[in-house]
Structures are given as structure tokens and as C-alpha cells.
C-alpha atoms as an extended CHARMM CRD file, in Angstrom:
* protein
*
       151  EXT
         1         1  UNK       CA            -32.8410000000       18.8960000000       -3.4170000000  PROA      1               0.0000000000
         2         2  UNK       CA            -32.0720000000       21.6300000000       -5.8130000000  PROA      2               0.0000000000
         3         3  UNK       CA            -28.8760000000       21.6320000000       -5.0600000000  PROA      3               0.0000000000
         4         4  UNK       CA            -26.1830000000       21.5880000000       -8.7180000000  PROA      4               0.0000000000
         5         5  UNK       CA            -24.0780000000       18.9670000000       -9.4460000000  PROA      5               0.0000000000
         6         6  UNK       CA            -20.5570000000       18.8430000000      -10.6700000000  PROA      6               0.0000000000
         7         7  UNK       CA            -18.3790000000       16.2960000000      -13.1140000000  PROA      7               0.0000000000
         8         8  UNK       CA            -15.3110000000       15.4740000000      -11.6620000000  PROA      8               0.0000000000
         9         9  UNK       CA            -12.5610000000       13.3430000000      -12.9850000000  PROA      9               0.0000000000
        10        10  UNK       CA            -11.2190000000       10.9180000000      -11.0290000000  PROA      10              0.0000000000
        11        11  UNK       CA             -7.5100000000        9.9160000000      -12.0480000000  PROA      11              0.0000000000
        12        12  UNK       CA             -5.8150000000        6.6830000000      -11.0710000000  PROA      12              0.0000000000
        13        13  UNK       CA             -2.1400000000        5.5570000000      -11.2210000000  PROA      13              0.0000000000
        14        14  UNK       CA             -2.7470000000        3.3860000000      -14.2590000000  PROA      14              0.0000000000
        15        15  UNK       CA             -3.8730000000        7.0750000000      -16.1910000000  PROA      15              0.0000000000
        16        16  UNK       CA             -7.3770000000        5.5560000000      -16.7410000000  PROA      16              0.0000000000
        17        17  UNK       CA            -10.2140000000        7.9000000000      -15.6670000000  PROA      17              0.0000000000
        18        18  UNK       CA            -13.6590000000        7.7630000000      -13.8720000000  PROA      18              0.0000000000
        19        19  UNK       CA            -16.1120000000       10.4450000000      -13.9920000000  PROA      19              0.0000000000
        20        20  UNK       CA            -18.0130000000       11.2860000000      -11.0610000000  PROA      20              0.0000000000
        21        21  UNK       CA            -21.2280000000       13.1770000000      -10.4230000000  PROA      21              0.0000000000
        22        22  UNK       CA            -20.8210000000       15.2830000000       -7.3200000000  PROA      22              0.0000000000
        23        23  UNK       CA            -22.9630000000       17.7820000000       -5.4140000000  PROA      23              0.0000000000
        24        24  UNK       CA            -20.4830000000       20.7570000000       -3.3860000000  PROA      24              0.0000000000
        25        25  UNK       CA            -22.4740000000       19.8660000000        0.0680000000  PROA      25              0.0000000000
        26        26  UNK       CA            -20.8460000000       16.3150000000       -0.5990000000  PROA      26              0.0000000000
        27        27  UNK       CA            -18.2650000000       15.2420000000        1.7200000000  PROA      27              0.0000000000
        28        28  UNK       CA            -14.8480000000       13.3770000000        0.6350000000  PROA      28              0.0000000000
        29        29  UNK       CA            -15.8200000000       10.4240000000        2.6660000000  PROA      29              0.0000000000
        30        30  UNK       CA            -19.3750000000       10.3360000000        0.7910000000  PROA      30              0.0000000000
        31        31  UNK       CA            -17.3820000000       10.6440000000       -2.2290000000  PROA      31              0.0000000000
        32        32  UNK       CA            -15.3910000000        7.8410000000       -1.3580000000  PROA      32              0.0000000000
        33        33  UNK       CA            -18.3220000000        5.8240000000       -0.8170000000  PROA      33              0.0000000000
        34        34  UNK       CA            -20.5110000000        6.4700000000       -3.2420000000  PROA      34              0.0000000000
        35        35  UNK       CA            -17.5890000000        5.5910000000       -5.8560000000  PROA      35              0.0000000000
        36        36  UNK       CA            -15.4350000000        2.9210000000       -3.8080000000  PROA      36              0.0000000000
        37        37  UNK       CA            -18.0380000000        0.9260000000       -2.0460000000  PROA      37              0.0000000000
        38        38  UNK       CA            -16.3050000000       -1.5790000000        0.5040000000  PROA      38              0.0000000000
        39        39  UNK       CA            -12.6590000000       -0.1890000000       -0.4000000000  PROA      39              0.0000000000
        40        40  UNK       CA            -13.1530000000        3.4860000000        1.6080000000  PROA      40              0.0000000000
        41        41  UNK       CA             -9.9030000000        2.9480000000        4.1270000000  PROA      41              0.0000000000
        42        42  UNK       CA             -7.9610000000        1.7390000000        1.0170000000  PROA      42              0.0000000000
        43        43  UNK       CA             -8.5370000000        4.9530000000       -0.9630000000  PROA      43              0.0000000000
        44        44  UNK       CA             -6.6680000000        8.4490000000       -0.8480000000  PROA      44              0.0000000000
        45        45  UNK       CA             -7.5230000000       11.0590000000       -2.9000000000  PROA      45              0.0000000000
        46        46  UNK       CA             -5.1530000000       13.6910000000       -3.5630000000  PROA      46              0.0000000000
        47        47  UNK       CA             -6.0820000000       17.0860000000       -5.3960000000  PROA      47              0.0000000000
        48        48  UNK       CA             -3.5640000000       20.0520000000       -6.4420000000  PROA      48              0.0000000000
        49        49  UNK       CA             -0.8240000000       17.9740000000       -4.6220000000  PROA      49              0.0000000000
        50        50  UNK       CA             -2.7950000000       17.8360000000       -1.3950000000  PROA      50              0.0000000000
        51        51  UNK       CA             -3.9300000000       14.9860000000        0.5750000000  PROA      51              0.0000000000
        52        52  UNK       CA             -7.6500000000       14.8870000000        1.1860000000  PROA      52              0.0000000000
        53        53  UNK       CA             -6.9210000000       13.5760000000        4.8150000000  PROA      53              0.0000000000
        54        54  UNK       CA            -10.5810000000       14.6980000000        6.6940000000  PROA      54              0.0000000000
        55        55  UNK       CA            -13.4080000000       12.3100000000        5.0660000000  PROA      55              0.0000000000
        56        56  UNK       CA            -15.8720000000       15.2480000000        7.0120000000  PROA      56              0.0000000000
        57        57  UNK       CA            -14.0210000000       18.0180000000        4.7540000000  PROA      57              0.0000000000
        58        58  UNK       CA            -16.9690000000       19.3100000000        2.3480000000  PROA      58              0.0000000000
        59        59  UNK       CA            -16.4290000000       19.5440000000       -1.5880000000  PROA      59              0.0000000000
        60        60  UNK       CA            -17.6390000000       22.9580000000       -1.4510000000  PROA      60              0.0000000000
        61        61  UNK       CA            -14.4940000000       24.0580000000        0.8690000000  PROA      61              0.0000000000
        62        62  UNK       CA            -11.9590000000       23.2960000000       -2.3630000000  PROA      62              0.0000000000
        63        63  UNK       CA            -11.3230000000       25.0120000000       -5.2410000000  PROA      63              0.0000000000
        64        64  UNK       CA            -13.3010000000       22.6560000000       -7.0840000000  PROA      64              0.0000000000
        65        65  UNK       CA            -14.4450000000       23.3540000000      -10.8520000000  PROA      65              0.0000000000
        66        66  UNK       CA            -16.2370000000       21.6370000000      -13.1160000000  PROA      66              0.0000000000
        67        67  UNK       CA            -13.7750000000       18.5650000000      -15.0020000000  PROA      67              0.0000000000
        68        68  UNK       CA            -11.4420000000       19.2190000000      -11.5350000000  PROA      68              0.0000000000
        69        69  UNK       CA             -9.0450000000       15.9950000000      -11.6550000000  PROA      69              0.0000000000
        70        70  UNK       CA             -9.1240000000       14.2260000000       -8.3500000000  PROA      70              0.0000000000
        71        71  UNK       CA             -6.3490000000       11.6060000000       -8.6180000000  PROA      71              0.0000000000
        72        72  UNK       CA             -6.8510000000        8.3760000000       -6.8050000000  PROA      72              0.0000000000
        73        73  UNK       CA             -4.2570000000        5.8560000000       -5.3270000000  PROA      73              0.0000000000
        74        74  UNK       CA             -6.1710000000        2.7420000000       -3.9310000000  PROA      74              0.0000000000
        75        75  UNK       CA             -3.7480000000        0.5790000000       -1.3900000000  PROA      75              0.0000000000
        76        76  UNK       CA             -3.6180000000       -2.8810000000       -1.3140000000  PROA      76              0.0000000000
        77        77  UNK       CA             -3.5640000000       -2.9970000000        2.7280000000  PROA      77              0.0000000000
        78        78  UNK       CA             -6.4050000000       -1.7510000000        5.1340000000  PROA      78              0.0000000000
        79        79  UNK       CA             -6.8220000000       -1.4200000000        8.0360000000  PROA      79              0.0000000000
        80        80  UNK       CA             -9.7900000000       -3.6220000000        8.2860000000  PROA      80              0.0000000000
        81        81  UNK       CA            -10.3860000000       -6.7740000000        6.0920000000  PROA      81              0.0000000000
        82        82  UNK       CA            -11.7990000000       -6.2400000000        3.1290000000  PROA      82              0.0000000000
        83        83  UNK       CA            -14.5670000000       -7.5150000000        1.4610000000  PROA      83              0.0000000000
        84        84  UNK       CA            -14.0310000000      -10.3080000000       -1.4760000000  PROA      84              0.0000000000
        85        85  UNK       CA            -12.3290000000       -8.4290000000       -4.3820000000  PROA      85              0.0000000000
        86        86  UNK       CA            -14.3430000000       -7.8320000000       -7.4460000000  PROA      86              0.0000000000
        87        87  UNK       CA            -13.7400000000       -8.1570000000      -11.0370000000  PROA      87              0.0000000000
        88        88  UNK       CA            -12.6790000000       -4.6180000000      -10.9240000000  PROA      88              0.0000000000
        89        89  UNK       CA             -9.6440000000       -5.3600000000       -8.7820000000  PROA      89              0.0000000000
        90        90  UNK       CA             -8.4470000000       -8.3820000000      -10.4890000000  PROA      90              0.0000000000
        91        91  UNK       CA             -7.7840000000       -5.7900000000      -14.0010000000  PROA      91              0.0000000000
        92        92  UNK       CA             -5.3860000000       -3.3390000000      -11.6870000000  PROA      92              0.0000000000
        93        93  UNK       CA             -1.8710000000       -3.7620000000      -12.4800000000  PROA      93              0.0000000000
        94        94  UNK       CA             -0.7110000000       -2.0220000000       -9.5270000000  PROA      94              0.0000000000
        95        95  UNK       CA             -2.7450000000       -4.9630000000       -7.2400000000  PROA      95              0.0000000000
        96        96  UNK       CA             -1.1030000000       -7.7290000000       -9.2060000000  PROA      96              0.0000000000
        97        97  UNK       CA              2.3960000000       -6.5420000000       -8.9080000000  PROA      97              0.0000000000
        98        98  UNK       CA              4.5400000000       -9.0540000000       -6.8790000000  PROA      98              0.0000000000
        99        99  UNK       CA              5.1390000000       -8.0770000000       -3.0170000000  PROA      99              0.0000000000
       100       100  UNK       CA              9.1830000000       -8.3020000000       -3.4110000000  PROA      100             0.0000000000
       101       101  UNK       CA              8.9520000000       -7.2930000000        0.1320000000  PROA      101             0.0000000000
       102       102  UNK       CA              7.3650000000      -10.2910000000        1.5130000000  PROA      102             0.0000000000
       103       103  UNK       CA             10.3540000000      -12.3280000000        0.2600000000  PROA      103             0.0000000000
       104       104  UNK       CA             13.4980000000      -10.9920000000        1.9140000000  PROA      104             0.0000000000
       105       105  UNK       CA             12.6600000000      -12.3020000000        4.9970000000  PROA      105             0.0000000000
       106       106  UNK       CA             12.7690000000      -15.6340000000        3.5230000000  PROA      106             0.0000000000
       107       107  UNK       CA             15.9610000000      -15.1840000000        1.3370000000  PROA      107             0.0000000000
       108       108  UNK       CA             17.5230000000      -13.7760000000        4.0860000000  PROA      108             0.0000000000
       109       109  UNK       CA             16.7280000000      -16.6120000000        6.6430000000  PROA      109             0.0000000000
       110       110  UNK       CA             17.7660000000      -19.6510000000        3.1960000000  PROA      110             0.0000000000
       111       111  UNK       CA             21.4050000000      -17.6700000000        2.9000000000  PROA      111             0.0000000000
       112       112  UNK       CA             22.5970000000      -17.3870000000        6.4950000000  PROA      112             0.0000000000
       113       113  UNK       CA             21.1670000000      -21.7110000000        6.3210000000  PROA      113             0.0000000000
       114       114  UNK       CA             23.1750000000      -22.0860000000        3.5510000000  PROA      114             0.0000000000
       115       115  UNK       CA             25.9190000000      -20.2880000000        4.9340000000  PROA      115             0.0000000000
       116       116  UNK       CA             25.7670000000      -22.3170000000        8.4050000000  PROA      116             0.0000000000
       117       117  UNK       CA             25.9790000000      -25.1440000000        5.9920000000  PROA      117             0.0000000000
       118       118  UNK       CA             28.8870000000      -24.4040000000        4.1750000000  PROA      118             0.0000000000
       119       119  UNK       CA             31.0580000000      -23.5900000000        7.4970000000  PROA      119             0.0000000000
       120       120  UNK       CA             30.0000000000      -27.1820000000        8.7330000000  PROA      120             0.0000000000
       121       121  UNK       CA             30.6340000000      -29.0510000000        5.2300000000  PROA      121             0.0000000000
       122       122  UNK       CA             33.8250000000      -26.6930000000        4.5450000000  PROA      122             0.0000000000
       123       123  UNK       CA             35.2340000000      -26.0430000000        7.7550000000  PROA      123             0.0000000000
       124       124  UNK       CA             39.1110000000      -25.2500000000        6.8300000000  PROA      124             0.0000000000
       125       125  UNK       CA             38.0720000000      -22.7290000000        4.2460000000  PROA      125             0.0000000000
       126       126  UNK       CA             36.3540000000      -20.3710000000        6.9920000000  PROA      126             0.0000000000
       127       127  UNK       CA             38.9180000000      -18.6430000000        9.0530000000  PROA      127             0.0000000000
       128       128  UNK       CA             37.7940000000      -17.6740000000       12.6140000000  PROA      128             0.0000000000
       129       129  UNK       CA             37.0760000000      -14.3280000000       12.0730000000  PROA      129             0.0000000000
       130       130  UNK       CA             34.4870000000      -15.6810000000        9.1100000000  PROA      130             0.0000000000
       131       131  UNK       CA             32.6490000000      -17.8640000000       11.8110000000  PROA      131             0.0000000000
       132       132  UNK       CA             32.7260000000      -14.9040000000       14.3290000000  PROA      132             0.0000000000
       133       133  UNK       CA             31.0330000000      -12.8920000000       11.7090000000  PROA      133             0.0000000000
       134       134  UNK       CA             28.6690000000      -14.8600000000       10.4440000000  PROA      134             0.0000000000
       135       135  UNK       CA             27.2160000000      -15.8680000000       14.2900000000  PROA      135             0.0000000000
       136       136  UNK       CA             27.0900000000      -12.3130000000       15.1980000000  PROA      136             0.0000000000
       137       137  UNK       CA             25.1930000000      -11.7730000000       11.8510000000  PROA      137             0.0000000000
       138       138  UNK       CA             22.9290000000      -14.7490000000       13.0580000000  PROA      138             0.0000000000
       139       139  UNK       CA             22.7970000000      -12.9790000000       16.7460000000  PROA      139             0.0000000000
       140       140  UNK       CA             22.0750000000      -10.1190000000       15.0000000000  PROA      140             0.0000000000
       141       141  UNK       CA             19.2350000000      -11.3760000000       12.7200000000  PROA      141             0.0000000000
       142       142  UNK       CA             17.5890000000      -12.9110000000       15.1980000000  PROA      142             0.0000000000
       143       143  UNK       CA             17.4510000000      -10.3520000000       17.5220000000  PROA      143             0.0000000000
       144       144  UNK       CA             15.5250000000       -8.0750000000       14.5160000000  PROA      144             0.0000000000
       145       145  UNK       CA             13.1500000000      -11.0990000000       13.8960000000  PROA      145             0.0000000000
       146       146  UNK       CA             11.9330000000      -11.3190000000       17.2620000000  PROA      146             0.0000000000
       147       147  UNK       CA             11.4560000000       -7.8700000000       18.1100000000  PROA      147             0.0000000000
       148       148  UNK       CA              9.5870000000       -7.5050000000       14.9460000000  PROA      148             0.0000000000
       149       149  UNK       CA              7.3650000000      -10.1690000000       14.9840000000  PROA      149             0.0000000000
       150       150  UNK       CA              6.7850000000      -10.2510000000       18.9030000000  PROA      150             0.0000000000
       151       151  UNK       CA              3.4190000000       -8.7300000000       18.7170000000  PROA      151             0.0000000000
């Protein structure tokens, strides 16, 4: 087990840094494991602008040198559940962001409501063509909702 080991630096979004002790018969997926237990689907390491895709790929088979910065992004979905988040996870900033996403569904769904309300309430202030519009938007809508969520 002679084999040398290497520092290398590994980089996340939030520019803090994590040193890691590495030996060039490593593989990226043992990297990933040995340094984000639980979290190895979530993780993508990217070095000189390139994607470590292959978790088989061997350290030795990049241009690694000692101090090499391997930068890290760590996404909040996986593929799998996930074990209970740490400590660790609570700190990021990038996992406590709000999901602005998840709410235009919602919006969407409360105006064309609101909408369908007003056009009862207020009839004589929607002309035909308004009403026409805003049922084909409806048609529309509900056509994307279903298809999308049919699974």
C-alpha cells in the first residue's frame, strides 16, 4: 500500500473549499464516496471545464497535480431518496434557496380562478372574444397539466 497520495482541493459554488487526500489508483466514484457519504448521485464534479461523468474513470487518467481544484456542484434532487440531511446541508445557501419553480403551477391555476371569477361577477365588461380566450387558455392549460402529471 505504498502507493503516494495527493491534496486536492475541492471547490464548491459557495467558494468555500475542502481538501481531500487522494491516491491516483482512486476512482471518481470512490472519491465521491469517501468525501460525500450518502449524497454520491447528488454530486458532479467538474475539472478544467469537464464533467467527470464515468464514476469508474481513475484519478491517475487526468491531468491531476498536486493542489488540482476539483469544483463541486451538489443537487438538491436524486435520483434515489436520500438519507436524512445533516448539519452540513442545513449551512448551504444554495439548498435553502426557495424553489420559485414549484409555485407557478399554483399561481397559474389561482389567476385563470380568479379570472373565471371576474367574467361571472363582471359579465358586461368581458366582450366575447375575452371569454373565448380565456376558455381556450383554460383548454389549453389543462391539456399541459394532464399530460404532465399523467405518470
Amino acid at each position: 500500500d505504498g502507493e503516494p497520495t495527493m491534496v486536492l482541493r475541492l471547490k464548491f459554488l459557495n467558494d468555500t473549499e475542502r481538501l481531500a487526500r487522494v491516491r491516483p489508483g482512486d476512482t471518481v466514484g470512490a472519491l465521491k464516496r469517501a468525501h460525500f457519504p450518502g449524497q454520491e448521485q447528488q454530486v458532479r464534479l467538474i475539472y478544467q471545464g469537464q464533467l467527470l461523468r464515468d464514476d469508474a474513470q481513475s484519478l491517475a487518467a487526468l491531468p491531476l497535480v498536486p493542489n488540482s481544484v476539483l469544483h463541486c456542484h451538489i443537487s438538491p434532487h436524486s435520483p434515489a431518496p436520500a438519507p436524512p440531511a445533516g448539519p452540513r446541508a442545513s449551512a448551504d445557501p444554495v439548498h435553502a434557496a426557495l424553489n420559485v419553480g414549484s409555485l407557478v403551477l399554483p399561481l397559474f391555476v389561482l389567476l385563470l380562478a380568479l379570472l373565471w371569477y371576474f367574467q361571472l361577477q363582471y359579465r358586461h365588461v368581458f366582450t366575447a372574444t375575452a371569454t373565448t380566450f380565456l376558455a381556450g387558455l383554460t383548454l389549453l392549460f389543462s391539456f399541459m397539466a394532464f399530460t404532465m402529471y399523467r405518470r
